[in-house]
C-alpha positions as a Python dict, from the first residue, in 0.01 Angstrom:
ca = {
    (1, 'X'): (0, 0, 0),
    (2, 'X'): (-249, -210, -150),
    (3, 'X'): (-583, -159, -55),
    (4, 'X'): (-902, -346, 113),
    (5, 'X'): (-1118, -472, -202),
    (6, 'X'): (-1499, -516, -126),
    (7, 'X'): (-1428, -911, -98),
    (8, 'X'): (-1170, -839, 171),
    (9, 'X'): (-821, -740, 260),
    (10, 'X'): (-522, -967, 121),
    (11, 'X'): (-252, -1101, 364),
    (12, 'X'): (-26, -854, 440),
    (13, 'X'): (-249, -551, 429),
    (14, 'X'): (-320, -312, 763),
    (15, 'X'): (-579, -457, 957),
    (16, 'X'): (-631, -779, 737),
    (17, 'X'): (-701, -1007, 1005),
    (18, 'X'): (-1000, -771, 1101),
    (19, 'X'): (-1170, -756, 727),
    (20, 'X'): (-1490, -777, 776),
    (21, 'X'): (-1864, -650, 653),
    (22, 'X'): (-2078, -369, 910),
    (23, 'X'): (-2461, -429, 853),
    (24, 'X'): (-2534, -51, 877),
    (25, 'X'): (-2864, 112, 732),
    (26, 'X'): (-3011, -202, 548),
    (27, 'X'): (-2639, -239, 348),
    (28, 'X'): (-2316, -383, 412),
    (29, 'X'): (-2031, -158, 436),
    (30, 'X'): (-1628, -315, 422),
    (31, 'X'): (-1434, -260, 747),
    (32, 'X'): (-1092, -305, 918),
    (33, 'X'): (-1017, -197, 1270),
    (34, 'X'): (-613, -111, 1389),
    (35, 'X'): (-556, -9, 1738),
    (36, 'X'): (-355, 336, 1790),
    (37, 'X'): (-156, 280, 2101),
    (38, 'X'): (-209, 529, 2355),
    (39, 'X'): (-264, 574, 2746),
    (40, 'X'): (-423, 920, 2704),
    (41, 'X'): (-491, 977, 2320),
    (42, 'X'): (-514, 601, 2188),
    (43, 'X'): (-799, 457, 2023),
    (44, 'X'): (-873, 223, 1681),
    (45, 'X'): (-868, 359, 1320),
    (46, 'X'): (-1178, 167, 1129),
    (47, 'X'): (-1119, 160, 769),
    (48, 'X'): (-1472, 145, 549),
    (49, 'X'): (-1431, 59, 194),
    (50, 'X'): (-1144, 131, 20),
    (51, 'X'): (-988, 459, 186),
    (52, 'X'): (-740, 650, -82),
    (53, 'X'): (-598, 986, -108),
    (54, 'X'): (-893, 1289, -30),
    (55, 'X'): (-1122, 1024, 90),
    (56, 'X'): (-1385, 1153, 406),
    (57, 'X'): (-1217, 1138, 745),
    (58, 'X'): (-1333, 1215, 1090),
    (59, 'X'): (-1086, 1238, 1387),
    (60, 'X'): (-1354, 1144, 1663),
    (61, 'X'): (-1309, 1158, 2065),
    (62, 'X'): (-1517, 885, 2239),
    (63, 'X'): (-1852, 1051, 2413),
    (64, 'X'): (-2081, 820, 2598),
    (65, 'X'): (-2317, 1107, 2700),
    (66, 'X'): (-2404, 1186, 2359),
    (67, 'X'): (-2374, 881, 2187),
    (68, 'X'): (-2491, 644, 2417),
    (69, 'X'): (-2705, 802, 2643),
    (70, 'X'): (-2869, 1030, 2344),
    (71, 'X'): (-2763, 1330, 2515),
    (72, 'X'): (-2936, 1680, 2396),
    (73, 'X'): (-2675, 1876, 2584),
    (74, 'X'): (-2369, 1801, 2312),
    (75, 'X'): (-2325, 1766, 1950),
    (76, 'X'): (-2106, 1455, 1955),
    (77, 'X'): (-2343, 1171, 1909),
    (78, 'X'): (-2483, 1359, 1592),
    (79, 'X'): (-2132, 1449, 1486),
    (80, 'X'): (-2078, 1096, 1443),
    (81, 'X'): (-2386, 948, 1280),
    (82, 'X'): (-2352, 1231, 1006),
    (83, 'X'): (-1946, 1147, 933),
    (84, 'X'): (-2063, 768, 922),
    (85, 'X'): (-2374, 876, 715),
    (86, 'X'): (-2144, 1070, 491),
    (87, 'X'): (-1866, 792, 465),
    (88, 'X'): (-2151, 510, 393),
    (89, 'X'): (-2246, 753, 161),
    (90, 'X'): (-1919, 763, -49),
    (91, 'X'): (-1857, 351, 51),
    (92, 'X'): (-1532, 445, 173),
    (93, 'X'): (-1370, 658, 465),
    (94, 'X'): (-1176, 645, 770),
    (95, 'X'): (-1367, 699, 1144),
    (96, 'X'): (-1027, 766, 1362),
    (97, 'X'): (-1235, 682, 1711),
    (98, 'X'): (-1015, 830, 2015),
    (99, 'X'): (-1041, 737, 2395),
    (100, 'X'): (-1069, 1079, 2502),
    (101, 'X'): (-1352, 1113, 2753),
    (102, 'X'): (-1449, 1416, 2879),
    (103, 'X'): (-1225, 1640, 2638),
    (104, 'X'): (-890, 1441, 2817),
    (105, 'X'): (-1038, 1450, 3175),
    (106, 'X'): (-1232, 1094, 3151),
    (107, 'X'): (-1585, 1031, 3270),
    (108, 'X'): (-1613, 1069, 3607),
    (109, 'X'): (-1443, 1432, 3563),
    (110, 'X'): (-1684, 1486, 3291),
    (111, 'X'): (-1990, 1426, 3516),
    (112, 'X'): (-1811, 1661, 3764),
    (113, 'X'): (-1844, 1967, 3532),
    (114, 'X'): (-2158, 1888, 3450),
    (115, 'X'): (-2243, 1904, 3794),
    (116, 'X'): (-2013, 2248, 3861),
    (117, 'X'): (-2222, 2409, 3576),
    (118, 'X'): (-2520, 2344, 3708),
    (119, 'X'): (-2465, 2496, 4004),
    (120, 'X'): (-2223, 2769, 3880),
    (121, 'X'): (-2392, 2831, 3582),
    (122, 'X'): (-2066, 2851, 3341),
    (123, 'X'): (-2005, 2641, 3092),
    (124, 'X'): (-1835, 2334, 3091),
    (125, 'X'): (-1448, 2463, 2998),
    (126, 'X'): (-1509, 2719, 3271),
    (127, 'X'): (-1625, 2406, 3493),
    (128, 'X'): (-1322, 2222, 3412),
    (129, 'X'): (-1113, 2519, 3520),
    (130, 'X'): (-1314, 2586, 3858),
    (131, 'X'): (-1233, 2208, 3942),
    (132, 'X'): (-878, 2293, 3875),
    (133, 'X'): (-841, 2093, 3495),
    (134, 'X'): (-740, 2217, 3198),
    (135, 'X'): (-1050, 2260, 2975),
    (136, 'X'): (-880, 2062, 2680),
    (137, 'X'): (-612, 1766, 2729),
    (138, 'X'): (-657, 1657, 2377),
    (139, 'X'): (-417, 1579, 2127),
    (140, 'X'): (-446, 1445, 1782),
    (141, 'X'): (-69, 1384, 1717),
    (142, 'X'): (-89, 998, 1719),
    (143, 'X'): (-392, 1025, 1497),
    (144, 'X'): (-210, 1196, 1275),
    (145, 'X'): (11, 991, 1248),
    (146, 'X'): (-198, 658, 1213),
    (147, 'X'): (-340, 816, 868),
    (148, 'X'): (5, 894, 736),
    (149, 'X'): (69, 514, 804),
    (150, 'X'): (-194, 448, 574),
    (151, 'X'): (11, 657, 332),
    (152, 'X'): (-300, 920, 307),
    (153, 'X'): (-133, 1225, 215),
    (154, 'X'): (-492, 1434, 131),
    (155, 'X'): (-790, 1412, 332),
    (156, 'X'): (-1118, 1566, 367),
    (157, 'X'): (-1166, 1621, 720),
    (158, 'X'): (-1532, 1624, 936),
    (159, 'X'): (-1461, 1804, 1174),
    (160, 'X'): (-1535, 2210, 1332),
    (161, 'X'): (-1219, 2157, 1550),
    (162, 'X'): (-940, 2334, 1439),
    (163, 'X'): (-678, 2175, 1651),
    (164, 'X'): (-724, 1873, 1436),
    (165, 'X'): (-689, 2011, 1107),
    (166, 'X'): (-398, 2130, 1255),
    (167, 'X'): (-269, 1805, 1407),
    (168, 'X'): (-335, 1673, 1076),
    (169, 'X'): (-119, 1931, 823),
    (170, 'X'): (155, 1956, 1079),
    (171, 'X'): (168, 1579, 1025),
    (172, 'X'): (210, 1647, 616),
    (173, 'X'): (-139, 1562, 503),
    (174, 'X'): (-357, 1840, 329),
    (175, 'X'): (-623, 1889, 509),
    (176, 'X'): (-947, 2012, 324),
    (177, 'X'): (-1200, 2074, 661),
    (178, 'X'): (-1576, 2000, 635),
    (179, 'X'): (-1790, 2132, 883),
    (180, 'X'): (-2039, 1950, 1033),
    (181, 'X'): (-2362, 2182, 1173),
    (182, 'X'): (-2550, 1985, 1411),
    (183, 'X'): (-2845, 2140, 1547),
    (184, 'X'): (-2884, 2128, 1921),
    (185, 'X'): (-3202, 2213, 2081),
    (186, 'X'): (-3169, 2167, 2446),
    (187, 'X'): (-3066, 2511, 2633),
    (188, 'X'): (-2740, 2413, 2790),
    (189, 'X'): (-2677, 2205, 2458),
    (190, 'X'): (-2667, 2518, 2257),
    (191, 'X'): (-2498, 2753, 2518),
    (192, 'X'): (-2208, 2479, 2469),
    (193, 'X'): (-2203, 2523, 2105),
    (194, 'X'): (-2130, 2879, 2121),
    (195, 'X'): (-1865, 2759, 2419),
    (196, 'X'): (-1671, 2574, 2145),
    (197, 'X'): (-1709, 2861, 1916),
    (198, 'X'): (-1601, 3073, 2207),
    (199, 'X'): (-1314, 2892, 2360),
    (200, 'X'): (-1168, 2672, 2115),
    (201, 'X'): (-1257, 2884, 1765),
    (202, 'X'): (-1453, 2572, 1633),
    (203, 'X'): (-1666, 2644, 1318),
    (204, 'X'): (-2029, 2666, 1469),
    (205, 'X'): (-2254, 2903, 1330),
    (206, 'X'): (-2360, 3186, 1625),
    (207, 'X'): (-2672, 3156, 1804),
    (208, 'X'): (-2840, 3464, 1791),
    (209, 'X'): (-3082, 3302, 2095),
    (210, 'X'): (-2762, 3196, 2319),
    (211, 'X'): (-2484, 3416, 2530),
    (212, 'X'): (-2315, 3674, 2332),
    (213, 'X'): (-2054, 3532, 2114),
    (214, 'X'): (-1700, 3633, 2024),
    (215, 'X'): (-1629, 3713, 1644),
    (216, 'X'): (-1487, 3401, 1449),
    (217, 'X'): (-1160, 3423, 1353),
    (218, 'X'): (-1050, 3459, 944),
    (219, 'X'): (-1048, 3182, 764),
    (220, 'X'): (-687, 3081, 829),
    (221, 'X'): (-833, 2940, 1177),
    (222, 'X'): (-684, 2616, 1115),
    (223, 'X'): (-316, 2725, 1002),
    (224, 'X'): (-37, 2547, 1192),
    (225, 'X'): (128, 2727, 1474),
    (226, 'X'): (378, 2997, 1335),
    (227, 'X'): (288, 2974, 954),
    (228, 'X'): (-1, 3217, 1059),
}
């Protein structure tokens, strides 16, 4: 595969006819864009710089809340600006962006739990299951499978989600994880920290000052089902 120079992709290249230049922090950053077809888990790979083999990723689910509303109350608009911070960083990277609202459930539901937390007082996978959802529709399969068309077989991954690392090396690609600690200071935004930590085994450090936390698990939380 040949790759996107910092003049811009050649004919024939994925996502050439998107090669363009993001004005980001006072400097000018390459970028493609390729849609991942996909009612439920689509989205758009962008490509910054010239992405090879153990180059940064991040496997990212759309949030409005948190990053365009500034939320306090989740970690995903901070998530984000630190993986693009870090990519910018190393001029080259790959931001997969999913469509997945609401953990799968899409906004509306989202703003639902919110509201059956507040008034229940559980978090918001417990929400999700009071309203009769499953707290986590998310999958990461296509995504997956949208980096191994770029032919990346090694990638360093931003991400506390284990379910994507997982995605990920099930797909073939080494997966080196990176966690990303985003400090939330907002109670209900660090009660759902711990949730993720609690329900989905995501790498969050505990929170001495929030609910009682379960133990995290060893460090083979990311193995791929039965090779545990």
């Amino acid at each position: 595969m040949t790759i996107l120079s910092f003049g811009g992709a050649r004919t024939g290249e994925p996502g050439a006819d998107t090669a363009h230049r993001l004005g980001r922090q006072g400097k000018q950053l390459p970028i493609r864009v390729i849609e991942i077809p996909g009612r439920d888990d689509g989205g758009h790979l962008f490509l910054f710089g010239e992405p090879r083999d153990g180059c940064l990723v991040r496997v990212h689910s759309r949030c409005l809340y948190g990053e365009g509303l500034g939320s306090d109350d989740c970690d995903c608009g901070g998530e984000l600006t630190e993986s693009m911070d870090r990519i910018q960083a190393e001029g080259a990277g790959v931001l997969v962006y999913l469509e997945q609202e609401g953990r799968g459930a899409g906004l509306i539901w989202k703003a639902r739990g919110y509201r059956e937390s507040e008034q229940s007082g559980t978090d918001t996978f417990d929400s999700y299951r009071r309203l009769g959802l499953d707290a986590d529709t998310r999958r990461y399969d296509a995504a997956a499978h949208a980096l191994r068309d770029l032919e990346l077989t090694r990638v360093r991954l931003l991400t506390n989600n284990p379910d994507k690392c997982r995605a990920l090396t099930e797909a073939g690609i080494t997966v080196e994880p990176i966690a990303l600690t985003i400090a939330l200071h907002s109670p209900r935004g660090r009660q759902y920290l711990q949730a993720k930590r609690r329900h989905r085994q995501h790498t969050i450090p505990a929170d001495p000052l929030a609910d009682e936390q379960r133990s995290q698990r060893a460090r083979s939380w990311w193995r791929p089902r039965g090779r545990r």
